[in-house]
C-alpha positions in Angstrom: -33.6 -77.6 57.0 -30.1 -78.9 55.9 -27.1 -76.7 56.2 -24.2 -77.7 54.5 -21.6 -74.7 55.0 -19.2 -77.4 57.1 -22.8 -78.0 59.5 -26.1 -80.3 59.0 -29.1 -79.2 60.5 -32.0 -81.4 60.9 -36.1 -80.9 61.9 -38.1 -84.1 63.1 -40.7 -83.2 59.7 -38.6 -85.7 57.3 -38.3 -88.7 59.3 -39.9 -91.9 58.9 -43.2 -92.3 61.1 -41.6 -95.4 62.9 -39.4 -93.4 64.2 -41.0 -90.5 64.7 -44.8 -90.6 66.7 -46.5 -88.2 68.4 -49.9 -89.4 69.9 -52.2 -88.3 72.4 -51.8 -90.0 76.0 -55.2 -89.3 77.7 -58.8 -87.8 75.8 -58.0 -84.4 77.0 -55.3 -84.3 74.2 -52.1 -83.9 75.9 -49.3 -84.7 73.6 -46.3 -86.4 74.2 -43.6 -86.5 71.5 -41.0 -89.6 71.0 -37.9 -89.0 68.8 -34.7 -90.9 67.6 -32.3 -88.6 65.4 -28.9 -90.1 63.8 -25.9 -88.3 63.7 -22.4 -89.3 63.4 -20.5 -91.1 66.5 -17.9 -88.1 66.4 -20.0 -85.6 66.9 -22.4 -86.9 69.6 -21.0 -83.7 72.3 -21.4 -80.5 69.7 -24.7 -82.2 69.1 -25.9 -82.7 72.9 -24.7 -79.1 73.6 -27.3 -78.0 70.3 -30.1 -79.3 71.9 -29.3 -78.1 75.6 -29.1 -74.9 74.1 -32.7 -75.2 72.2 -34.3 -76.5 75.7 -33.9 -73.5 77.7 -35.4 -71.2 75.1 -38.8 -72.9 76.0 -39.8 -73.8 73.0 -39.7 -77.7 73.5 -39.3 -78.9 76.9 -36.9 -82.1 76.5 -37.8 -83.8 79.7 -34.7 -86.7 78.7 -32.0 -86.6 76.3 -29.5 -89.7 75.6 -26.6 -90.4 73.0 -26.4 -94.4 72.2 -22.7 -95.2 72.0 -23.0 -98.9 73.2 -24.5 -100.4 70.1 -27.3 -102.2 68.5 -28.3 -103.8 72.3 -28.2 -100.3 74.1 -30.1 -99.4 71.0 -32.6 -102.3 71.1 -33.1 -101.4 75.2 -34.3 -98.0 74.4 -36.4 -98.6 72.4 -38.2 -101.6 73.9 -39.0 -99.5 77.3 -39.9 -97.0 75.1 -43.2 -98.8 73.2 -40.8 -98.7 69.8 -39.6 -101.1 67.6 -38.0 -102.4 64.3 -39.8 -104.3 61.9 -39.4 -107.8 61.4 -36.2 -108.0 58.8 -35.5 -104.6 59.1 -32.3 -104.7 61.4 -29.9 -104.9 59.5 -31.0 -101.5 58.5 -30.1 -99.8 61.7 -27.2 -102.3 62.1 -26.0 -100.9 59.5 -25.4 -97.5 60.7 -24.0 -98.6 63.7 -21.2 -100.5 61.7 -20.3 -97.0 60.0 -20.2 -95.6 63.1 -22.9 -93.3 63.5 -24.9 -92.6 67.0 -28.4 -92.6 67.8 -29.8 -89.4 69.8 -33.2 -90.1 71.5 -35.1 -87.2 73.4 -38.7 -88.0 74.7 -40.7 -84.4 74.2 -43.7 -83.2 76.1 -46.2 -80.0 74.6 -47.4 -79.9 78.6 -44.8 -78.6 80.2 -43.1 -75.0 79.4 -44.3 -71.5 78.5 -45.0 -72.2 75.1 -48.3 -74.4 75.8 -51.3 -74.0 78.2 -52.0 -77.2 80.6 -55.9 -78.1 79.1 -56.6 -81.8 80.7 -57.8 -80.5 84.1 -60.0 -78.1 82.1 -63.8 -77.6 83.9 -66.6 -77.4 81.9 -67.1 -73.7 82.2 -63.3 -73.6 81.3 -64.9 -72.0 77.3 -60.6 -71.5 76.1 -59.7 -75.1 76.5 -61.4 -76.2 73.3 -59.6 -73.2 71.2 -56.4 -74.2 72.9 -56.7 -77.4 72.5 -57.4 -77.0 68.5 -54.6 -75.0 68.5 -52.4 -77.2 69.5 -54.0 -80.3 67.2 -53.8 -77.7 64.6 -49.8 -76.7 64.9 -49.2 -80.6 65.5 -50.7 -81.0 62.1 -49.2 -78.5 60.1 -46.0 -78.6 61.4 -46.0 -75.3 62.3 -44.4 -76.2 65.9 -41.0 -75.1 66.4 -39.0 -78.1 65.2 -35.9 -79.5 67.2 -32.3 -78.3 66.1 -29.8 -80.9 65.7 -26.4 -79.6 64.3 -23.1 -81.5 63.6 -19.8 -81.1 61.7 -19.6 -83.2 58.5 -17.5 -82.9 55.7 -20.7 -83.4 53.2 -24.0 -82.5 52.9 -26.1 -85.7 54.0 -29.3 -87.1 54.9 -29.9 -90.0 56.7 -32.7 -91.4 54.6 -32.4 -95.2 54.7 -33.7 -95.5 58.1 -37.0 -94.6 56.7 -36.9 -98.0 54.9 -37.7 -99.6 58.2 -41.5 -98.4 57.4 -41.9 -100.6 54.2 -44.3 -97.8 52.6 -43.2 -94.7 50.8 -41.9 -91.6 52.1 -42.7 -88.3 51.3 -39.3 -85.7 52.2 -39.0 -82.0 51.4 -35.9 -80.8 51.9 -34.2 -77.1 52.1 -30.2 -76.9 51.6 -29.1 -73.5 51.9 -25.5 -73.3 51.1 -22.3 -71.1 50.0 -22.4 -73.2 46.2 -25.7 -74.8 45.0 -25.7 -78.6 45.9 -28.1 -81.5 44.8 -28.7 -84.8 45.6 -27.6 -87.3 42.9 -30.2 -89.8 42.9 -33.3 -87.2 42.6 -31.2 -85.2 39.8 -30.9 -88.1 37.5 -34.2 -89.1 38.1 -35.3 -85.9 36.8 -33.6 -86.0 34.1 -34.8 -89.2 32.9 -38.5 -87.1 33.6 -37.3 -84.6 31.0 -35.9 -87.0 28.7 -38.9 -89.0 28.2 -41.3 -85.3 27.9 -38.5 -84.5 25.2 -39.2 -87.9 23.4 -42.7 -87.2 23.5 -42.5 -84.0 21.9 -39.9 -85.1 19.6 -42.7 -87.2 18.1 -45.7 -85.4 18.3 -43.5 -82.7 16.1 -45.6 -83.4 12.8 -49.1 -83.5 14.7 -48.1 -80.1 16.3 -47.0 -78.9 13.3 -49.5 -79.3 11.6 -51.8 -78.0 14.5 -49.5 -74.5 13.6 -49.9 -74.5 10.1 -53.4 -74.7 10.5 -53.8 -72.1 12.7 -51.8 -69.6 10.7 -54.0 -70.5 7.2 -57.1 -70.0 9.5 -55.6 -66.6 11.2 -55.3 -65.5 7.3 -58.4 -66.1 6.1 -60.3 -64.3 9.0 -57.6 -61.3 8.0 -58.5 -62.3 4.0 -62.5 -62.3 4.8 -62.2 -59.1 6.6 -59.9 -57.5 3.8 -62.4 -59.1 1.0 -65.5 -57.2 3.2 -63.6 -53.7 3.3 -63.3 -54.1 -0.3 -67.1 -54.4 -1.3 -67.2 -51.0 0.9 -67.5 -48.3 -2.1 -70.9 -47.2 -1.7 -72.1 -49.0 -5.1 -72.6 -52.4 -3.8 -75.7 -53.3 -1.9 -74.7 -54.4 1.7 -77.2 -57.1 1.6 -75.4 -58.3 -1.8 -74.1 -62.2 -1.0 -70.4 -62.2 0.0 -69.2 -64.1 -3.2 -66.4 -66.6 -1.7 -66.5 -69.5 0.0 -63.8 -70.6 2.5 -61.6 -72.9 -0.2 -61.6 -69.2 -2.2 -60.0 -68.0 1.1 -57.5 -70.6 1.7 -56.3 -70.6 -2.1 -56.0 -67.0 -1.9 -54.3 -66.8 1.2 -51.4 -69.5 -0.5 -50.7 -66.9 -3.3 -47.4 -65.8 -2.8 -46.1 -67.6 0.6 -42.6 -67.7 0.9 -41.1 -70.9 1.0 -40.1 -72.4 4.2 -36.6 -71.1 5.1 -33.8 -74.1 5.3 -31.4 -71.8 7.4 -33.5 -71.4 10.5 -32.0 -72.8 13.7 -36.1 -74.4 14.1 -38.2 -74.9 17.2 -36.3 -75.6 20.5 -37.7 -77.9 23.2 -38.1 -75.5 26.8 -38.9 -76.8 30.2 -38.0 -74.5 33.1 -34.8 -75.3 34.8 -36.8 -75.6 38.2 -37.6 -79.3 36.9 -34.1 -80.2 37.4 -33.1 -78.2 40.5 -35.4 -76.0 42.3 -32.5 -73.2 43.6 -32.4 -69.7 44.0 -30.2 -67.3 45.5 -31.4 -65.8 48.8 -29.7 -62.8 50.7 -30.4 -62.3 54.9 -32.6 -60.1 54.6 -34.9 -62.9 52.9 -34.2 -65.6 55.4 -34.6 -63.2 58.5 -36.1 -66.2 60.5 -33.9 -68.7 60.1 -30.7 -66.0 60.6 -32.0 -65.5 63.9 -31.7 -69.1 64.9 -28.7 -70.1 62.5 -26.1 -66.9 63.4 -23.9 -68.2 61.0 -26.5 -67.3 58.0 -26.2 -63.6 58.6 -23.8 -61.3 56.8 -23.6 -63.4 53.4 -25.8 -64.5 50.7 -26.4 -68.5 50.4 -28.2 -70.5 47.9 -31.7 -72.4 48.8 -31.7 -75.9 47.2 -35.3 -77.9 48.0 -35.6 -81.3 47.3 -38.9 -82.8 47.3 -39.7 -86.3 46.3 -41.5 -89.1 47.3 -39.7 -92.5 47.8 -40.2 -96.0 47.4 -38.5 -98.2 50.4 -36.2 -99.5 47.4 -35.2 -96.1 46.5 -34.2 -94.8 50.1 -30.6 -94.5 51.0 -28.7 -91.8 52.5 -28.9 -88.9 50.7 -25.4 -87.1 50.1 -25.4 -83.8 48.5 -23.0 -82.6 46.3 -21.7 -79.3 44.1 -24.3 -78.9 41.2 -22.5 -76.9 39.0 -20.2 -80.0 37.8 -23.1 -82.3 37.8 -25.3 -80.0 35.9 -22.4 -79.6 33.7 -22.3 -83.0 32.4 -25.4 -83.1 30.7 -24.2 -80.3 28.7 -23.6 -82.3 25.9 -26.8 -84.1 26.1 -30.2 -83.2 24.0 -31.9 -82.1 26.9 -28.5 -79.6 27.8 -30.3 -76.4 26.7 -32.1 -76.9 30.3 -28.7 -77.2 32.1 -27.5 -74.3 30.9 -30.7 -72.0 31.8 -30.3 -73.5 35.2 -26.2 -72.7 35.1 -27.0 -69.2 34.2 -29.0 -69.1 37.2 -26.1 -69.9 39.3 -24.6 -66.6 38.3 -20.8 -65.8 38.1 -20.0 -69.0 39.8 -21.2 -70.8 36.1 -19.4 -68.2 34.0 -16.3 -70.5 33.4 -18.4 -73.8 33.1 -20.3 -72.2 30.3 -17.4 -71.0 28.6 -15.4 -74.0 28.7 -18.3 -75.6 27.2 -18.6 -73.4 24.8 -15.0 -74.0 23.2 -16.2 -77.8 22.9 -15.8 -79.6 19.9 -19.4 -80.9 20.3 -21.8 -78.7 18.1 -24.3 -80.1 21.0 -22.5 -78.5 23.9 -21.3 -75.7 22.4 -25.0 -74.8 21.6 -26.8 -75.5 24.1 -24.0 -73.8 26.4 -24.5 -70.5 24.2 -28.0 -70.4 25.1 -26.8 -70.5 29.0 -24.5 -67.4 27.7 -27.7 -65.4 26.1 -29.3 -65.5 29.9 -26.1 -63.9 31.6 -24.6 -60.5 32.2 -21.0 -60.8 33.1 -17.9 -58.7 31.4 -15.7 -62.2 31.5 -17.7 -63.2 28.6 -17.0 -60.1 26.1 -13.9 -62.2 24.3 -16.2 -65.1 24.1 -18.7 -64.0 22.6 -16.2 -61.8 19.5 -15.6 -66.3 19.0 -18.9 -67.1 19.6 -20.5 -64.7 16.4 -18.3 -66.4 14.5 -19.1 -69.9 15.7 -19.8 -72.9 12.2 -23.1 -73.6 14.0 -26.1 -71.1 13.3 -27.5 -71.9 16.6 -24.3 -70.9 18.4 -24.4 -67.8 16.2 -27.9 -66.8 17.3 -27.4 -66.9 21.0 -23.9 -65.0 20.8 -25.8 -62.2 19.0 -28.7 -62.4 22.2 -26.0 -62.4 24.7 -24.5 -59.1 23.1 -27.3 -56.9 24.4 -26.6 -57.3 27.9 -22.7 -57.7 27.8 -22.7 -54.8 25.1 -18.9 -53.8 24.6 -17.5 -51.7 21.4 -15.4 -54.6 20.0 -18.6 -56.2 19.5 -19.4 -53.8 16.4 -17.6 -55.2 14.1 -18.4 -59.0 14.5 -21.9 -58.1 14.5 -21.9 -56.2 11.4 -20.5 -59.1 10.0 -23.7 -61.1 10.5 -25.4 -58.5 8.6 -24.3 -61.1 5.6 -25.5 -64.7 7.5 -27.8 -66.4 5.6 -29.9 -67.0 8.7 -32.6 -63.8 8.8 -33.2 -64.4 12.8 -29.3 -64.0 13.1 -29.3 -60.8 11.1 -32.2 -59.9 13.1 -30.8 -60.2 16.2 -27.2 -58.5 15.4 -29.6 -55.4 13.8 -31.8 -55.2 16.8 -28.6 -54.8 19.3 -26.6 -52.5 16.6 -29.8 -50.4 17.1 -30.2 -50.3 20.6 -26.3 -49.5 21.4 -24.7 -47.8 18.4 -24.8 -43.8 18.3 -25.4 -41.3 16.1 -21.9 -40.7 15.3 -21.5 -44.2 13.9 -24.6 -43.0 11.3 -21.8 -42.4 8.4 -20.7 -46.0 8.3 -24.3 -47.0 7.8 -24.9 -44.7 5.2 -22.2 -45.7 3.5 -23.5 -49.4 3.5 -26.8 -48.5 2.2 -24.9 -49.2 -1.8 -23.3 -52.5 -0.6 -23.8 -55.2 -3.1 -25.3 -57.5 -0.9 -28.8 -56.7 -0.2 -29.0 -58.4 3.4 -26.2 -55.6 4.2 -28.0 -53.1 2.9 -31.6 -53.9 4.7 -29.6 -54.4 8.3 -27.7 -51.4 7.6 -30.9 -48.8 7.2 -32.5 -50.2 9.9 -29.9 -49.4 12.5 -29.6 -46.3 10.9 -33.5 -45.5 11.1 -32.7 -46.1 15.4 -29.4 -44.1 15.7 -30.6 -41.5 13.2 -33.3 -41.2 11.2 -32.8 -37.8 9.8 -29.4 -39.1 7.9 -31.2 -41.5 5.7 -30.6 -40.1 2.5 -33.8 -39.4 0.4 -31.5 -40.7 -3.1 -30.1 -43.9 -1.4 -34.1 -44.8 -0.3 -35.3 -44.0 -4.0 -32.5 -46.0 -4.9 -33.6 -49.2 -2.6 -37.0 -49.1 -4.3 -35.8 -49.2 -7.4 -33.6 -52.3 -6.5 -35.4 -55.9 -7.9 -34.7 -57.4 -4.3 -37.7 -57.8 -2.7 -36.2 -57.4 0.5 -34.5 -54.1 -0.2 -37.6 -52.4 -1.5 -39.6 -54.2 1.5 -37.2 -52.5 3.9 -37.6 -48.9 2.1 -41.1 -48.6 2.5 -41.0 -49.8 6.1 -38.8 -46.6 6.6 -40.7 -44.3 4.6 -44.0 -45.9 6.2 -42.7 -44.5 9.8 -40.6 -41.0 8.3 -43.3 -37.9 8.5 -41.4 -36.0 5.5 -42.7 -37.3 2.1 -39.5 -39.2 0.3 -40.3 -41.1 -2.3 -42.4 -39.7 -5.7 -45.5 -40.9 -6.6 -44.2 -42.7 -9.7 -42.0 -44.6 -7.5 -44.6 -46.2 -5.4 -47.4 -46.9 -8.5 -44.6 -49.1 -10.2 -44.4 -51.1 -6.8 -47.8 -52.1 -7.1 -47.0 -55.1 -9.4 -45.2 -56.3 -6.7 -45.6 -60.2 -6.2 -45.3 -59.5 -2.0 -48.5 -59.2 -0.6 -47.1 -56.7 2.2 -45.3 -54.3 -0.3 -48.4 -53.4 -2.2 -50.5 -53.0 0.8 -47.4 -50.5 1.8 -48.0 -48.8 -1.0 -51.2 -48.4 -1.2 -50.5 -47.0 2.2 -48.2 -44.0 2.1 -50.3 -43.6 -1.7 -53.2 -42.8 0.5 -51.3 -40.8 2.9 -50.4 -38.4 0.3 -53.6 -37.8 -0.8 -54.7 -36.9 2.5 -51.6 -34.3 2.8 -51.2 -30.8 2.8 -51.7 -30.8 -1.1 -54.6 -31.5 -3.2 -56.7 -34.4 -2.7 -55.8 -37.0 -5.5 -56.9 -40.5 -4.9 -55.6 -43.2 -6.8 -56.5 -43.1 -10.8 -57.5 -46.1 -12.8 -54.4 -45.4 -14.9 -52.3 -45.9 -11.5 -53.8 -49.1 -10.9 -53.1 -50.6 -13.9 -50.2 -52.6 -12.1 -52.7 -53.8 -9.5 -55.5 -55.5 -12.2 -52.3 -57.5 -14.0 -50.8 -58.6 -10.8 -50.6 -62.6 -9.9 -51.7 -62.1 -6.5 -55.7 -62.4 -6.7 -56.3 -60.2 -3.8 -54.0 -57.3 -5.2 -56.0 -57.7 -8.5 -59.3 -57.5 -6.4 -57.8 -53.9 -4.7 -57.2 -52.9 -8.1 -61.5 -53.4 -9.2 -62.5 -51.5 -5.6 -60.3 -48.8 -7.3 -61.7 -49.2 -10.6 -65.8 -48.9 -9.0 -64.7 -46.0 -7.4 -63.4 -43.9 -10.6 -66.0 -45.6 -12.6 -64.2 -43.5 -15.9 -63.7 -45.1 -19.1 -60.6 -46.5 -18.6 -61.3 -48.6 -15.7 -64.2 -49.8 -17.9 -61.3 -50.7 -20.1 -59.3 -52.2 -17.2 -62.1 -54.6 -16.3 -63.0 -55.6 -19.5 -59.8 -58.3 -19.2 -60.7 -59.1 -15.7 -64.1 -61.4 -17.4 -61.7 -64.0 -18.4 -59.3 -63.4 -15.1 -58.5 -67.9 -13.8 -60.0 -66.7 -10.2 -63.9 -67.0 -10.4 -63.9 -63.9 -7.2 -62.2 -61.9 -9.8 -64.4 -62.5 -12.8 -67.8 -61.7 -10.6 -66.4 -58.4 -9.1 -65.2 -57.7 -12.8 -69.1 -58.2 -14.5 -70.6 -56.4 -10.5 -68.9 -53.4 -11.5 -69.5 -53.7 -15.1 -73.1 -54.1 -14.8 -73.4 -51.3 -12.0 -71.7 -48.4 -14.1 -73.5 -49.7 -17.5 -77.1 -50.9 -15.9 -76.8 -53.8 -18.6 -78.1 -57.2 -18.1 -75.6 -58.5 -20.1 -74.8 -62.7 -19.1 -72.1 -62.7 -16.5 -70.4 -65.6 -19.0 -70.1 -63.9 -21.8 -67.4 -61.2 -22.2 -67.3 -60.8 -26.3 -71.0 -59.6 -25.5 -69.9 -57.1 -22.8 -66.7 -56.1 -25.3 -68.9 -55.5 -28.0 -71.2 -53.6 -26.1 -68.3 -51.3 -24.9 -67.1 -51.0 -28.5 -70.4 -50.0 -29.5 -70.7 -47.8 -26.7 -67.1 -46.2 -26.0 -67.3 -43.0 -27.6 -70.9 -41.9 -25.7 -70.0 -43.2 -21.8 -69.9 -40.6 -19.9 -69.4 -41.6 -15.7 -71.7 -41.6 -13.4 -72.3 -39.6 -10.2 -70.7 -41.0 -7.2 -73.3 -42.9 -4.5 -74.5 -40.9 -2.1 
């Protein structure tokens, strides 16, 4: 572990194995431990006190402890009588610490001495707890689950003598864990993983069409399952034979389920590229309580909450060099600007109030870039320092910027907030709208119901549709029944969507039946199946059953949408009357063949004619002739 609050501390796991070796000396698996640990020539006491201190708690026994001061040869002695050495052309690796000055601790550690291990080479045979001792011990070697060897020394940064490790020639595997007073990373790994990110982004970037077209296939497949299953209800009235053929083939399905699509909206902020911040920085904020283990052997950790950085990466001899940690909020900061900033700032707002004025400096930017991708940093935080920011931030040229000030009003809610937000009940964007109605809703009170009421009649219909739906979640009951007549009567589309979304959820009946029949001409899929809806509701009220006539569903057989025109025959087979005889009649020559073979099914059910499906003068003629002496037939039982 690596503690960089003004002190480094250091276990034997991430050294190189040249360096580090622990092997067996005899068959009975005693272990002997040597060790070599650098540290910095100024600090060689503080650090020979650290491990005098470690020693007498009987975890590891140091048998020998020395501090090389006298240079490469005193260096080269040791570790000659000690079976090590440096690779051939690797000196001038160690060299080179001794010309910055830095010390070399060695400590030669043996597992069969102390308290903390039991002596098993003199074992006997009947002796049955040497074995589970000794796999114990092979076991904790292996894991490194044995207490690992403090070394602690002032230094003014953060560092990790890595290069040593070159010595080796192979790569190196190092997990680190910094816990700190400010998140730190290590330079090298951080760009690296941000060349990792950029090159997933790139790939992304360019499998956009492929994907979507993945989407839009899904969604036309997701419709016509809905279409089939809404085309199957349909032959439900108890005239058609359930073993009758179903009629449509998929291509009838997908050019149905194209009637009436909106067209793609040009305002929308699009899709946004997401990897989790851990892939740049893997830090989280830990309090005591959470590090209870490591408080009881580093004092100094109690009492405060720290930040736990790890840093895991495998490197190649080229790659190692010391590793010198550093503040991460400025480093994270200065890809801000770049394409792949969106994931800086999720990991900034992770970082807490210690980010809050890196974000909002980066939010004033003249870069649309790092304003936007700072905003979305701003949408993940809670912090009353950002209330004046965000009044700028709704108000912001770049829709992006717009959206993830209205997100980041929720959870730094302040009453000056109102009326910016009401302002983007006008954007052009409808997620922006969205977003301002959604936290209008939540926050705003009942006593604020009079302004919305009053902006149900505002000449821009956006206003109006944001404006009853905060007013349907701060007070229902002060809709007024005129103002939602008045909405359906309204030609937007929108508005009269809106309307019967209220009405859909209020339990009173508002709107007259009239109303709703002239709605079912509608060329929105979703408003006539509203209406059809609270139609149906009413008939199953209080008052006298009245299902739909065929006279009401004249707007349905006339309307462009095929599947509203095939609601309108189920409607016709079930009255069966004259005038949905009348009604059909048209429908023969209707451009969709679905429409024309439901038209001459119901025809030839209520008439029992066998009258040529292709012919409709034939089945008009026989109507005329026929008209005045039709009388309708008794419902299926």
């Amino acid at each position: 572990m690596a503690d960089p609050c003004a002190h480094l501390a250091q276990g034997g796991e991430g050294f190189d194995a040249g360096l580090l070796r622990i092997e067996p000396t005899d068959a009975t698996a005693l272990w002997r431990a040597r060790w070599i640990c650098l540290i910095p020539r100024s600090h060689e006491r503080r650090c020979g006190r650290t491990c005098e201190s470690h020693r007498n708690q009987n975890r590891w026994r140091v048998r020998s402890g020395r501090t090389f001061r006298t240079g490469r040869r005193g260096l080269a002695r040791w570790l000659q009588a000690n079976n090590f050495s440096v690779p051939a052309g690797k000196s001038g690796i160690t060299e080179e610490y001794i010309r910055k000055g830095w010390c070399f601790v060695a400590a030669k550690i043996r597992l069969d001495e102390g308290v903390a291990f039991r002596m098993v080479s003199n074992a006997g045979r009947k002796d049955v707890a040497a074995p589970v001792a000794r796999k114990a011990v092979q076991k904790q070697l292996s894991s490194g689950e044995l207490h690992p060897l403090l070394i602690s020394f002032d230094t003014p940064t953060c560092i990790f003598p890595l290069s040593i490790s070159a010595v080796g020639g192979k790569p190196s595997e190092v997990l680190i864990y910094v816990l700190s007073a400010e998140p730190l990373l290590d330079p090298f790994t951080f760009d690296k993983s941000i060349e990792k990110i950029d090159r997933r982004r790139l790939e992304w970037e360019e499998a956009r069409p492929q994907r979507l077209g993945s989407h839009a296939l899904s969604l036309q497949n997701l419709r016509i399952l809905q279409l089939s299953h809404q085309l199957s209800a349909l032959d439900g009235d108890g005239r058609t034979p359930r073993n009758s053929p179903r009629g449509w083939s998929i291509e009838d399905l997908a050019a149905i389920a194209k009637e009436g699509e909106p067209p793609p909206s040009t305002n929308t902020p699009g899709e946004e590229y997401y990897e989790s911040p851990g892939e740049l920085l893997h830090c989280m904020r830990v309090t005591p309580d959470q590090i209870s283990k490591s408080a009881k052997d580093l004092p100094r950790l109690k009492n405060r909450g720290w930040y736990l950085v790890k840093l895991g990466w495998t490197f190649t001899p080229e790659e190692m060099h010391d590793l010198e940690f550093e503040p991460a909020i400025p480093a994270v900061a200065r890809i801000l600007p770049l394409r792949s900033g969106a994931i800086a700032a999720a990991l900034l707002s992770q970082f807490g109030s210690n980010a809050v004025l890196t974000l909002a400096a980066a939010c004033q930017s003249t870069n649309p870039v790092e304003r936007i991708n700072a905003a979305s940093g701003i949408a993940q935080m809670q912090d009353p320092r950002l209330i004046d920011l965000l009044l700028k931030l709704v108000q912001d040229p770049a829709p992006q910027v717009r959206l993830h000030a209205a997100r980041a009003s929720g959870p730094n809610w302040d009453r000056r907030l109102v009326e910016p937000l009401v302002a983007l009940f006008r954007d052009p964007d409808p997620e922006i709208r969205g977003k301002a109605t959604e936290c209008l809703g939540i926050h705003e009170t009942a006593e604020s119901g009079s302004f919305y009421v009053a902006s149900l009649t505002d000449p821009i219909p956006s206003v109006q549709v944001c404006a009853l739906r905060v007013l349907w979640k701060i007070d229902p009951d002060a809709i007024p029944q005129a103002a939602l007549r008045e909405m359906l009567k309204n030609p937007d589309e929108d508005i009269q969507s809106a309307a019967l979304e209220v009405a859909s959820r209020l339990n009173r009946e508002m709107i007259q039946r009239a109303d709703l029949v002239r709605l079912l001409g509608s060329p929105r899929i979703g408003i006539v199946s509203m209406v059809l809806h609270l139609l149906q509701r009413q008939a199953r009220g209080p008052a006298v059953y009245k299902p739909l006539s065929s006279a009401e569903a004249t707007p349905l057989t006339t309307n462009a949408l095929t599947l509203a025109r095939l609601m309108g025959l189920k409607i016709l087979r079930q009255n069966a009357d004259a005038e949905a005889i009348e009604l059909t009649l048209p429908l023969l020559r209707d451009t969709h063949s679905l429409v024309r073979s439901r038209a001459f099914a119901l025809l030839r059910s209520v008439s029992g004619q066998a009258i040529a499906e292709d012919d409709p003068a034939i089945w008009e003629h026989w109507w005329t002739t026929n008209k005045a002496a039709f009388k309708t037939p008794a419902p299926a039982q």
